[in-house]
Steps between C-alpha positions, in 0.01 A plus 500: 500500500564723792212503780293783399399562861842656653500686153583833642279729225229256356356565170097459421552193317746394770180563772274326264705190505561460887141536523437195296765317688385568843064497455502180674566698806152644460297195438668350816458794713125483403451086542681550851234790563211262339443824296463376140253655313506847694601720217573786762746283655666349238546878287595611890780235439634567206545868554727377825671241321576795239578719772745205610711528175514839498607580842694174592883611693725343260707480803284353770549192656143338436423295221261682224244232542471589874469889492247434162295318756509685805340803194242309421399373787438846680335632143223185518477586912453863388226415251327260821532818682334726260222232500432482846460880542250552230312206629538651827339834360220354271359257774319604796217345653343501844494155657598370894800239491640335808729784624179769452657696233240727291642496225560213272682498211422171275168570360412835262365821675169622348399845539192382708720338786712811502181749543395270769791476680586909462115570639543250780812621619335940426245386722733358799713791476186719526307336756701245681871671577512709776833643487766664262750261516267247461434675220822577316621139596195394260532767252875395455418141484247558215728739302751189468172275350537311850777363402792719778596289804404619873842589561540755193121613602658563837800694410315717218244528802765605822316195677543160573458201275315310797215804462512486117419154554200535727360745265538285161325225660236656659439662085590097370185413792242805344619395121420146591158556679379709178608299248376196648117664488 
């Protein structure tokens, strides 16, 4: 029997078969990754290691097994991607680490720590910045959830990311003093 895999025009059944033949690929893929028992990952795999017999250059120079990996690899990274930016977008919570950030993402946000922080920060801009570009610099910062860097603050801002900085932690210093009574 012929190797179905440089078959130029590859039947269902033929699809079905090299499927079967070449699974293993998936459950090593996923023990290298120490994924397992993530569903997501391993139906992320499949798809690429279907996508691998579909699209695979009957002509190319790598071996089958290689380019089926390569797939799904990036498809399981993709799905560990995915993760991280709806964990990124669920979890908010205000808390001082070592660096002074505001906001930290490990623990879940409750509406009560977000009212806080949004009157805290109402109040400061009301009452404690004198200055527009104080201002904006702030305004801009809270639009990206605290999360956008001094030096994208400063560009968006026409100012420099040393000022930006001076600003932020003189906000981090008020945040810190109210919270704390």
């Amino acid at each position: 029997m012929p190797d179905l895999i440089y078959k130029r025009d590859k039947t269902r059944d033929d699809v079905d078969i090299l499927l079967s033949r070449y699974k293993n690929i998936v459950y090593y893929m996923l023990n290298n990754m120490r994924l397992q028992g993530d569903q997501d990952a391993e139906s992320a795999a499949y798809e690429a290691l279907w996508d691998a017999v579909e699209q695979f250059d009957i002509y190319c120079t790598v071996p089958f097994e290689n380019y089926a990996c390569r797939l799904i690899q990036n498809a399981i990274n993709d799905v560990l991607r995915k993760r991280i930016a709806q964990k990124r977008n669920l979890y908010v919570s205000v808390e001082f680490t070592d660096n002074m950030n505001i906001f930290y993402t490990d623990e879940i946000c409750t509406a009560e720590t977000l009212i806080i922080v949004d009157k805290h920060f109402e109040h400061y801009l009301e009452h404690k910045v004198t200055g527009s570009l104080a201002k904006n610099i702030l305004k801009v910062w809270r639009s990206s959830t605290f999360e956008m860097g001094a030096s994208e603050i400063a560009k968006a801002c026409n100012t420099t990311a040393s000022y930006v900085g001076r600003v932020q932690c003189a906000f981090r210093a008020y945040l810190g003093h109210m919270i704390k009574e």
